[in-house]
MDTraj code that builds the backbone (N, CA, C; nanometers):
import mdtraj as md
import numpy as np

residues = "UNK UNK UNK UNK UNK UNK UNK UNK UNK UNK UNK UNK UNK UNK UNK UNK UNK UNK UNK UNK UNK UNK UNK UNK UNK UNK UNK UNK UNK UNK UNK UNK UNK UNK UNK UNK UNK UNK UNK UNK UNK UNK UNK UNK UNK UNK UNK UNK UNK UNK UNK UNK UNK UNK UNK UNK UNK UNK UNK UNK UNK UNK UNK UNK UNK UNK UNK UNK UNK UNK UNK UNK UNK UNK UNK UNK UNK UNK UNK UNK UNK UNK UNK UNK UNK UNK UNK UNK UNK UNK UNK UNK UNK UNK UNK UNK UNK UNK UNK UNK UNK UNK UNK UNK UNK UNK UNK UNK UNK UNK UNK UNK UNK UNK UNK UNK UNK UNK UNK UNK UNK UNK UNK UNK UNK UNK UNK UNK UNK UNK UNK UNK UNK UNK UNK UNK UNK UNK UNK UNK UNK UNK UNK UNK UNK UNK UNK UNK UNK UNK UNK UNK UNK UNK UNK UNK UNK UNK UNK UNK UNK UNK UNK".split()
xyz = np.array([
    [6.5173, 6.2967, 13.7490],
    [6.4215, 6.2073, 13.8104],
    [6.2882, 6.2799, 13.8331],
    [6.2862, 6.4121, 13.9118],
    [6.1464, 6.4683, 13.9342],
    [6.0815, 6.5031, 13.7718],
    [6.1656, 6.5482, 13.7068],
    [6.1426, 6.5440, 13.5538],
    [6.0580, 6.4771, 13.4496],
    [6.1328, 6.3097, 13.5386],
    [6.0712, 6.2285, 13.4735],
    [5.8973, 6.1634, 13.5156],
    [5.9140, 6.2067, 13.6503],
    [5.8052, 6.1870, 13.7184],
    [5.6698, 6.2748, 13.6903],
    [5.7572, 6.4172, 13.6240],
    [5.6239, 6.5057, 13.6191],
    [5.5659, 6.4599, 13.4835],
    [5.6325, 6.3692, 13.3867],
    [5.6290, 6.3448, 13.2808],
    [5.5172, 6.2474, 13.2388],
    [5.5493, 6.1422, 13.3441],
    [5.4956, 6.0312, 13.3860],
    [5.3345, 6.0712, 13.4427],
    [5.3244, 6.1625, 13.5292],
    [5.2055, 6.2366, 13.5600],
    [5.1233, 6.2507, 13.4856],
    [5.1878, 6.3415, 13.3917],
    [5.1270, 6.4221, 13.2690],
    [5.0278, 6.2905, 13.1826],
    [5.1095, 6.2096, 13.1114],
    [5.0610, 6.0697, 13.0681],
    [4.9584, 5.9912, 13.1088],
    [4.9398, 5.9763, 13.2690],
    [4.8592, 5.9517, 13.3337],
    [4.7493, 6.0215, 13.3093],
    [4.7871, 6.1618, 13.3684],
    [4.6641, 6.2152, 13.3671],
    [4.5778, 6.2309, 13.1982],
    [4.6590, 6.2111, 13.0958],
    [4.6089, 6.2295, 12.9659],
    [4.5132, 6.0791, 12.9261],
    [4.5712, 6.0444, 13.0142],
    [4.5210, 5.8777, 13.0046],
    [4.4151, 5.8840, 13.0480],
    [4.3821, 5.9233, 13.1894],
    [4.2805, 5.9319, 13.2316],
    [4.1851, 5.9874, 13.1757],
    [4.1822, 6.1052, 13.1176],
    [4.0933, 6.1688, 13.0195],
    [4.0645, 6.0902, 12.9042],
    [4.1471, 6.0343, 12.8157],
    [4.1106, 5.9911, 12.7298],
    [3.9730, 5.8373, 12.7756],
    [4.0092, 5.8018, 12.8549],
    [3.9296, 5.7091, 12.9475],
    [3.8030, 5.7130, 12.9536],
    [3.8064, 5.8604, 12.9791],
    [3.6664, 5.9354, 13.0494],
    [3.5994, 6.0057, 12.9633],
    [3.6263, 5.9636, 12.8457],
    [3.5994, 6.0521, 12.7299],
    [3.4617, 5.9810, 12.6466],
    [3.3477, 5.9554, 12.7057],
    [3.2074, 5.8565, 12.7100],
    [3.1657, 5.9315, 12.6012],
    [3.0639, 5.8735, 12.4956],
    [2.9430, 5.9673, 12.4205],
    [2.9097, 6.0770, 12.4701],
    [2.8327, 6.0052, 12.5983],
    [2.7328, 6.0545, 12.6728],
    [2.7830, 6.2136, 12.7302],
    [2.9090, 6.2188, 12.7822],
    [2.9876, 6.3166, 12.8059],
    [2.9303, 6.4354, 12.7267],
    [3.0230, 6.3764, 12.5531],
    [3.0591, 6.4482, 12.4483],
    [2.8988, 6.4977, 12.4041],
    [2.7913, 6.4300, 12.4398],
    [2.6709, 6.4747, 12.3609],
    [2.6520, 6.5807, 12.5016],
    [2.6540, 6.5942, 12.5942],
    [2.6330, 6.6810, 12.7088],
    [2.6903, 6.7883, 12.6787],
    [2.8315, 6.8231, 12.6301],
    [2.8844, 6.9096, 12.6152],
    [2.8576, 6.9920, 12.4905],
    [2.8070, 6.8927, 12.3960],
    [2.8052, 6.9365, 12.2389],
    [2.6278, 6.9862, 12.2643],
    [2.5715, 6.9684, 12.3500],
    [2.4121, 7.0116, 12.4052],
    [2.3986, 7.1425, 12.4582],
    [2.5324, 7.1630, 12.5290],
    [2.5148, 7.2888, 12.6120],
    [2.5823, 7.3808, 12.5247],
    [2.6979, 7.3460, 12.4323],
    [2.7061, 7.4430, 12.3096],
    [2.5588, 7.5020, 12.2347],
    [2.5292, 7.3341, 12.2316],
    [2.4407, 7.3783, 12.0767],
    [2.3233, 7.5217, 12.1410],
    [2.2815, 7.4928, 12.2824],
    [2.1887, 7.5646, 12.3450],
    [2.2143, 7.6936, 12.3098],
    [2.3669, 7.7837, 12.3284],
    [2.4213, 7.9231, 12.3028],
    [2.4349, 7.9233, 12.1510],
    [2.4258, 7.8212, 12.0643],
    [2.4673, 7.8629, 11.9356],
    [2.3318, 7.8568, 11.8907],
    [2.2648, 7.7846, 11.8935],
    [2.0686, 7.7995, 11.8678],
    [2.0470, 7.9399, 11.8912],
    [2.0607, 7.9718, 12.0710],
    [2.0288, 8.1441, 12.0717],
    [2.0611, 8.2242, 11.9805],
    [2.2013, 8.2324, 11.9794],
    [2.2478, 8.3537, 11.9132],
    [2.2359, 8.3394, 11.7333],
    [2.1999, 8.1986, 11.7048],
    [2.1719, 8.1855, 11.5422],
    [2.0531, 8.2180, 11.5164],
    [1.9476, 8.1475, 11.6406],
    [1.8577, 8.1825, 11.5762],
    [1.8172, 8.3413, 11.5988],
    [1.8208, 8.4146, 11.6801],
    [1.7946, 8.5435, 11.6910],
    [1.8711, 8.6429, 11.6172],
    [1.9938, 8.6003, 11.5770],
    [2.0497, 8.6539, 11.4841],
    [2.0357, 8.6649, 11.3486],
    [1.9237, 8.5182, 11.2692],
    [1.8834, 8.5022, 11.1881],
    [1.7502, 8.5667, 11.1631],
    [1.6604, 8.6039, 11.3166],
    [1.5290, 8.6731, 11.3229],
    [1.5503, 8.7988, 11.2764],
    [1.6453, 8.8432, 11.3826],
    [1.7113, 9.0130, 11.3526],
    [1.7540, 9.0518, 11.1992],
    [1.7603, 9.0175, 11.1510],
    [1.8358, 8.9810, 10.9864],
    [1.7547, 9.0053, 10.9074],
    [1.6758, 8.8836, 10.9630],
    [1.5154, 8.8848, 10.8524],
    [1.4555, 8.9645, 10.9128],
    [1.3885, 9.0185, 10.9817],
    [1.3304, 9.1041, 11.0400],
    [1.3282, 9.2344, 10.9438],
    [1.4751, 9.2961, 11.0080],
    [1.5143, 9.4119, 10.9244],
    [1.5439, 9.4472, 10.7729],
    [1.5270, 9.3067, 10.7052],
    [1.5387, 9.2915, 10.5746],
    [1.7031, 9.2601, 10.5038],
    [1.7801, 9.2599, 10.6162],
    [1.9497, 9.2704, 10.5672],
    [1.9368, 9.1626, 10.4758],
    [2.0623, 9.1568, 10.4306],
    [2.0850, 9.0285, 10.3306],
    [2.1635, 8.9851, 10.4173],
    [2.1930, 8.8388, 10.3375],
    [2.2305, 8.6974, 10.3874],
    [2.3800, 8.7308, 10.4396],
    [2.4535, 8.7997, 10.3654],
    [2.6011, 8.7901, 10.4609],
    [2.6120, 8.8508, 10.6237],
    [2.4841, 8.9630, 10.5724],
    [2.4789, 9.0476, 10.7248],
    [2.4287, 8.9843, 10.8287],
    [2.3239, 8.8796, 10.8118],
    [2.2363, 8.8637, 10.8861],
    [2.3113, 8.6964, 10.9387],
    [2.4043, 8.6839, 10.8162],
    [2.4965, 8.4896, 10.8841],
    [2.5910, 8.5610, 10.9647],
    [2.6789, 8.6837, 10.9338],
    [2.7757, 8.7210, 11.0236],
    [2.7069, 8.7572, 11.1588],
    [2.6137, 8.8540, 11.1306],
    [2.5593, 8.8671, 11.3045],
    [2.5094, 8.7856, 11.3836],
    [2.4696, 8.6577, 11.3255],
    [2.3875, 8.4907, 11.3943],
    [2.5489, 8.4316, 11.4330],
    [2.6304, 8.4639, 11.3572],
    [2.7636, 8.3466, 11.3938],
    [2.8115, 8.4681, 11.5240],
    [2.8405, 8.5678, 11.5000],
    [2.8753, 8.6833, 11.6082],
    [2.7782, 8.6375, 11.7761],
    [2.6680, 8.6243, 11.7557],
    [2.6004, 8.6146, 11.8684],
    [2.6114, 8.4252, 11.9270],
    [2.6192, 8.3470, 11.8193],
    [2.6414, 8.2352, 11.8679],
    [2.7832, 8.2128, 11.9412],
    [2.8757, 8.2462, 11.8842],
    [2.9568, 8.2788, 11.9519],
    [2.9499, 8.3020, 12.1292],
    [2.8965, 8.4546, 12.1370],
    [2.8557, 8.5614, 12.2552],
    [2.7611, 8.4905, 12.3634],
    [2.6904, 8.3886, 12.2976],
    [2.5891, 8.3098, 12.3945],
    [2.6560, 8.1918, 12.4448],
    [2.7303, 8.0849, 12.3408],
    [2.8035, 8.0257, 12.3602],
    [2.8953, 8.0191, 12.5049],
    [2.9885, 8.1281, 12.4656],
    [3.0722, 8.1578, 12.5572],
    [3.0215, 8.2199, 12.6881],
    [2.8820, 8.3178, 12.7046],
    [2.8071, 8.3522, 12.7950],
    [2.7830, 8.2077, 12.8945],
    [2.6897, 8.1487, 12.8258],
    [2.7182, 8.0411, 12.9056],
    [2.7823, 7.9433, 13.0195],
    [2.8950, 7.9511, 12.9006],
    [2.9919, 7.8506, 12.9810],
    [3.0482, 7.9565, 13.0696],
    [3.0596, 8.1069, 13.0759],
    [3.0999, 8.1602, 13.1766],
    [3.0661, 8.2041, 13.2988],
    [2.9321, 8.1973, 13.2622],
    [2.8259, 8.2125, 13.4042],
    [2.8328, 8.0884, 13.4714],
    [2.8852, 7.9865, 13.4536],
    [2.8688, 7.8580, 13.5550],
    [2.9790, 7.8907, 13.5866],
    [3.0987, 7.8850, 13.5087],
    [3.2408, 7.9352, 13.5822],
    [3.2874, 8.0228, 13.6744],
    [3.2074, 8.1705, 13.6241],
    [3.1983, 8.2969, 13.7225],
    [3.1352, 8.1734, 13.8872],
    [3.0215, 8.1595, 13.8368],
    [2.9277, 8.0807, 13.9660],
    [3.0271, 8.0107, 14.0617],
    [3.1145, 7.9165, 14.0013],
    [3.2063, 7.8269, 14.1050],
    [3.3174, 7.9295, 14.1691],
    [3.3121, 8.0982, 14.1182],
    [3.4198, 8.1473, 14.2192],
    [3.4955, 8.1512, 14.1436],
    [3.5560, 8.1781, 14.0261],
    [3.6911, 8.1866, 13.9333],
    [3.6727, 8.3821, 13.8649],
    [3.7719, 8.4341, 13.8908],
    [3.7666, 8.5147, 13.8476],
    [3.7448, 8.5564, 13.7093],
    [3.7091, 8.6420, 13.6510],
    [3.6474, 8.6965, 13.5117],
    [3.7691, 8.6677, 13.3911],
    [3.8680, 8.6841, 13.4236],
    [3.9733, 8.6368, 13.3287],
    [4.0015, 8.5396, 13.3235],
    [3.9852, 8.4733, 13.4289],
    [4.0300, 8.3452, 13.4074],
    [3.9426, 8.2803, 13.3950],
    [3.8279, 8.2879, 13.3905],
    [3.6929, 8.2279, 13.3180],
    [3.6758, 8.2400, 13.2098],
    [3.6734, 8.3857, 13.1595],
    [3.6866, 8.3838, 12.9936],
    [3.7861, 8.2945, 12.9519],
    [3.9237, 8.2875, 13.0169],
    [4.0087, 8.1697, 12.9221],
    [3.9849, 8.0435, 12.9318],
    [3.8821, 7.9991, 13.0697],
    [3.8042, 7.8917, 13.0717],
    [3.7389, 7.8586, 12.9432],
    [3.6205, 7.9867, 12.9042],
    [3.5048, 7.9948, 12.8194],
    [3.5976, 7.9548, 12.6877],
    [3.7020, 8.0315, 12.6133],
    [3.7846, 8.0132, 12.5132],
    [3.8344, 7.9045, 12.5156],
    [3.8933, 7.8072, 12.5858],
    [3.9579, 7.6997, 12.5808],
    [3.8143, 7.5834, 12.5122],
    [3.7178, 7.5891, 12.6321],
    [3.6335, 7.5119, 12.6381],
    [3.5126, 7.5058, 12.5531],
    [3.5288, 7.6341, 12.4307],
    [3.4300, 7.6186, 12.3542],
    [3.4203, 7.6739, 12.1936],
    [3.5533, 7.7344, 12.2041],
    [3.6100, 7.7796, 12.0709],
    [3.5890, 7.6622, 11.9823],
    [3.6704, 7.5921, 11.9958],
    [3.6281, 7.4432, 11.8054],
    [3.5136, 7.4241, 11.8400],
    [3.4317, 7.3895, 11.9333],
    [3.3251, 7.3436, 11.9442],
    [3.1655, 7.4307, 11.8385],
    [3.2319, 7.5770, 11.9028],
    [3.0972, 7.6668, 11.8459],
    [3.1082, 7.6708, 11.6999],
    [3.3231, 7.7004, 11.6895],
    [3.3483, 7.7291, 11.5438],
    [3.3149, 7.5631, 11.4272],
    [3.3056, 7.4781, 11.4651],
    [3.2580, 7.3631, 11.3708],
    [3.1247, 7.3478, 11.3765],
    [3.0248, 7.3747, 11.5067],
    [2.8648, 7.3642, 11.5010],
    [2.8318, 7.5322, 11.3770],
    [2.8895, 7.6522, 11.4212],
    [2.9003, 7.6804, 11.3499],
    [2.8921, 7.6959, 11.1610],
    [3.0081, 7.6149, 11.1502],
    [3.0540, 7.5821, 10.9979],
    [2.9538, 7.5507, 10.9288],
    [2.9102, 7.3938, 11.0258],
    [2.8095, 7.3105, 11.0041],
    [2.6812, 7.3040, 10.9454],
    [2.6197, 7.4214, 11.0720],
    [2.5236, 7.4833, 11.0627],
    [2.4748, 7.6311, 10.9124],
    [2.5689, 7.6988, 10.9264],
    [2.5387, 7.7506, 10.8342],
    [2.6037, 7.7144, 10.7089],
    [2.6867, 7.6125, 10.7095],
    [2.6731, 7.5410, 10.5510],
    [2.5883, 7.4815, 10.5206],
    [2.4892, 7.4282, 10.5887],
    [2.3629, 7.3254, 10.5541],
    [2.2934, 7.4328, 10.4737],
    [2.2596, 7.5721, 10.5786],
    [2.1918, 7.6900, 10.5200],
    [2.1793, 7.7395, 10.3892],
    [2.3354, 7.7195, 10.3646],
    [2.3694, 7.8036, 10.2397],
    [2.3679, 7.6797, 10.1572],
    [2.3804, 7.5854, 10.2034],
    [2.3466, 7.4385, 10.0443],
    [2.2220, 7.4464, 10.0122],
    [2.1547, 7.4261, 10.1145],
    [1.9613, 7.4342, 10.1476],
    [1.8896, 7.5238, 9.9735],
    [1.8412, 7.4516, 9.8867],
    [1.7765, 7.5423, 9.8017],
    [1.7082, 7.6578, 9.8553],
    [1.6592, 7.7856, 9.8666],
    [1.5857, 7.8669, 9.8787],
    [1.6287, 7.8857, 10.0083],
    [1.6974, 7.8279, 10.1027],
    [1.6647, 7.8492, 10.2650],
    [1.7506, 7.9838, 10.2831],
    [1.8370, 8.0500, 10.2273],
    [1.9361, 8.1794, 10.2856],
    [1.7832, 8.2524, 10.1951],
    [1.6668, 8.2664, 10.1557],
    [1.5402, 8.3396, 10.1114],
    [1.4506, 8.3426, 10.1770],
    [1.4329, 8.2355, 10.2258],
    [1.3355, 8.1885, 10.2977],
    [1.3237, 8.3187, 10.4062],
    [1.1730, 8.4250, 10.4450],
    [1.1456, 8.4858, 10.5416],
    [1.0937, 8.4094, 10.7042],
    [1.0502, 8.4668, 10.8100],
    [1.0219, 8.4456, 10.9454],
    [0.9518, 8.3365, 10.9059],
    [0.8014, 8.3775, 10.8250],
    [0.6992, 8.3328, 10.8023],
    [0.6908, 8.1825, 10.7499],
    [0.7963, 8.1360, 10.6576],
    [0.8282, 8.0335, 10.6054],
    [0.8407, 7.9007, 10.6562],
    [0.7412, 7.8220, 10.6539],
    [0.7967, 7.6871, 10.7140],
    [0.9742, 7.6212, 10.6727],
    [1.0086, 7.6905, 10.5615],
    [1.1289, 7.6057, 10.5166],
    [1.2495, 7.6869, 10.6143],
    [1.2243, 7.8525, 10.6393],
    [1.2897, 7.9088, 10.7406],
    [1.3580, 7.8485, 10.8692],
    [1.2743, 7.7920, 10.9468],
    [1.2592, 7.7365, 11.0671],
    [1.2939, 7.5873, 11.0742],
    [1.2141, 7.5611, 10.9551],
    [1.2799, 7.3765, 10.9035],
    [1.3954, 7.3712, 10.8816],
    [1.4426, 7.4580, 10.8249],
    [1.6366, 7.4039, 10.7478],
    [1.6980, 7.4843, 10.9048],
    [1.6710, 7.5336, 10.9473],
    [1.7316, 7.6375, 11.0723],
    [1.7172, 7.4576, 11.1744],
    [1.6243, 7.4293, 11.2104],
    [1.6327, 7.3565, 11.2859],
    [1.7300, 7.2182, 11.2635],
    [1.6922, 7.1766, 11.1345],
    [1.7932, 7.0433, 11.0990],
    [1.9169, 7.0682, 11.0797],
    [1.9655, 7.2243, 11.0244],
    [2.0932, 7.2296, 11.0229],
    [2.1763, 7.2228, 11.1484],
    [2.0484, 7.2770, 11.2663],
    [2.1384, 7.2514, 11.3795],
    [2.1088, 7.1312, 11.4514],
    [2.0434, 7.0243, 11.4002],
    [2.0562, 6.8876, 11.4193],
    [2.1866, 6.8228, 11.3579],
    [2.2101, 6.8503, 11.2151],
    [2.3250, 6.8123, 11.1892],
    [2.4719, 6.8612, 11.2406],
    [2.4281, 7.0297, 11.2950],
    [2.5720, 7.0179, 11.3298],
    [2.5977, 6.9775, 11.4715],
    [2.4711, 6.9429, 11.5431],
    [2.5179, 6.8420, 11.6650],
    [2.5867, 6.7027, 11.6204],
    [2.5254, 6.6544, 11.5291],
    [2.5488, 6.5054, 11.4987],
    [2.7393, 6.5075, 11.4609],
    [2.7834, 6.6100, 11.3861],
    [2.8880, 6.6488, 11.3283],
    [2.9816, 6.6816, 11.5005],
    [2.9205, 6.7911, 11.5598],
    [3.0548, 6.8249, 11.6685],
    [3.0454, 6.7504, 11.7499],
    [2.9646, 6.6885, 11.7930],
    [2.9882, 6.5381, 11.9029],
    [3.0665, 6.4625, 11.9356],
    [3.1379, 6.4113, 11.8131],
    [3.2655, 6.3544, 11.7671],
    [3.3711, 6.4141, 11.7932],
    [3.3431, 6.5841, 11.7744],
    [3.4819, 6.6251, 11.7839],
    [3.5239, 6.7151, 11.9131],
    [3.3811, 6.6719, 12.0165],
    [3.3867, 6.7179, 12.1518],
    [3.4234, 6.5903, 12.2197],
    [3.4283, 6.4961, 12.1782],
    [3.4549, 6.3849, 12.2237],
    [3.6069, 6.3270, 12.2244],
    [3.6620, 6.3828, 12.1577],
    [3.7506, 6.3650, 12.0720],
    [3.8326, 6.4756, 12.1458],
    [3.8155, 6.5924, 12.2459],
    [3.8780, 6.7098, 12.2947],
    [3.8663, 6.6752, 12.4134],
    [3.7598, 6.5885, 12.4691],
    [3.7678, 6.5510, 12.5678],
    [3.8518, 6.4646, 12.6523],
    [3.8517, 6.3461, 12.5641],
    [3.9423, 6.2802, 12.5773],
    [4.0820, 6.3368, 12.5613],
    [4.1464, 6.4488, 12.5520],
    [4.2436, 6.5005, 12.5309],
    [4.2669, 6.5888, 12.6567],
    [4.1832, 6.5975, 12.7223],
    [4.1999, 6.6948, 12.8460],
    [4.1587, 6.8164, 12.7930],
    [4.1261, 6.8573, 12.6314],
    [4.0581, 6.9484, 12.6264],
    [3.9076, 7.0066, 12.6350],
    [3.8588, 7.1217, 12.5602],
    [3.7138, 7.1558, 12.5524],
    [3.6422, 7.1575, 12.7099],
    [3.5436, 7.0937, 12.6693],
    [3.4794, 7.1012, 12.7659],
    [3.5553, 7.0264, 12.9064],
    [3.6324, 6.9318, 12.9067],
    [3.7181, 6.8644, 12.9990],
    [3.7197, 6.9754, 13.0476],
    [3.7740, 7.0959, 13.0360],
    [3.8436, 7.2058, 13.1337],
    [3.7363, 7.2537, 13.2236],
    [3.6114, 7.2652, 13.1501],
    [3.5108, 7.3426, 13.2706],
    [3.4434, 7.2450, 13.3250],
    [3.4935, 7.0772, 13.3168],
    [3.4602, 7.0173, 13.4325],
    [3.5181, 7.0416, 13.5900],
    [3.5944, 7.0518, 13.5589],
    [3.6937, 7.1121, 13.7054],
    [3.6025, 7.1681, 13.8060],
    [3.5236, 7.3012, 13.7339],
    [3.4517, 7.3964, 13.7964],
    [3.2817, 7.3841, 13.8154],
    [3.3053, 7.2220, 13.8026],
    [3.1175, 7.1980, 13.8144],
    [3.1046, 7.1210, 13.9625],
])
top = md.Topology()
chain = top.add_chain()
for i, resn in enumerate(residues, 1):
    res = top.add_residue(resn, chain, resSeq=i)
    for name in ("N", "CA", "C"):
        top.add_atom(name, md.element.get_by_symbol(name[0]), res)
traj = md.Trajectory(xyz[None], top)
């Protein structure tokens, strides 16, 4: 019987999430990603070009830092509400792993389709142009699938708790 009750809970509460699972939410959450994955892409993409690396060095260290900002983020509001450092980072991991890794994908597949754009230097209007729309598209792309985690009790759902 208590079994069945915790069961029954569980359902509920999945229900409820799925409920609460608005656009508006999912574009909030897929906003405050995109904010840490912009940082760390685009400065990772400056640093790159800057120093002259080539394109694998300079996409791995933009995805490395989007990542690092990403998760920075969401852990400084978490740290903020009083949750200890470990258990914030597994906050930060729960709540933003698919999210960064598909804006991510997104983002630097537009890059690498983009004629000339993995060439393109600082100076380049097409630099900054395909940099910016790719990460228009990969908002348009993870929105859906923050929305979609939300309603699941996952992603960002989890570091609502702590707002």
């Amino acid at each position: 019987m208590q079994h069945e009750a915790h069961t029954q809970h569980h359902e509920t509460h999945a229900h409820h999430h799925q409920a609460a699972a608005t656009w508006a939410m999912a574009a909030q959450a897929t906003l405050h990603c995109l904010t840490g994955c912009a940082i760390g892409e685009v400065l990772g993409m400056v640093i790159g070009t800057a120093f002259g690396w080539g394109n694998l060095a300079t996409t791995i260290l933009a995805i490395v830092l989007a990542f690092f900002f990403g998760y920075s983020l969401t852990l400084r509001g978490v740290l903020k509400a009083g949750v200890g450092f470990r258990a914030a980072f597994r906050v930060a991991l729960a709540a933003d792993t698919l999210s960064i890794a598909v804006m991510e994908l997104i983002d630097n597949g537009v890059i690498v389709v983009w004629p000339d754009a993995m060439d393109a230097t600082l100076s380049d209007l097409l630099f900054w142009g395909s940099l910016a729309i790719s990460l228009v598209i990969a908002f348009l792309v993870t929105t859906p699938v923050n929305r979609w985690m939300i309603g699941r009790g996952k992603g960002h759902a989890v570091v609502h708790q702590y707002h």
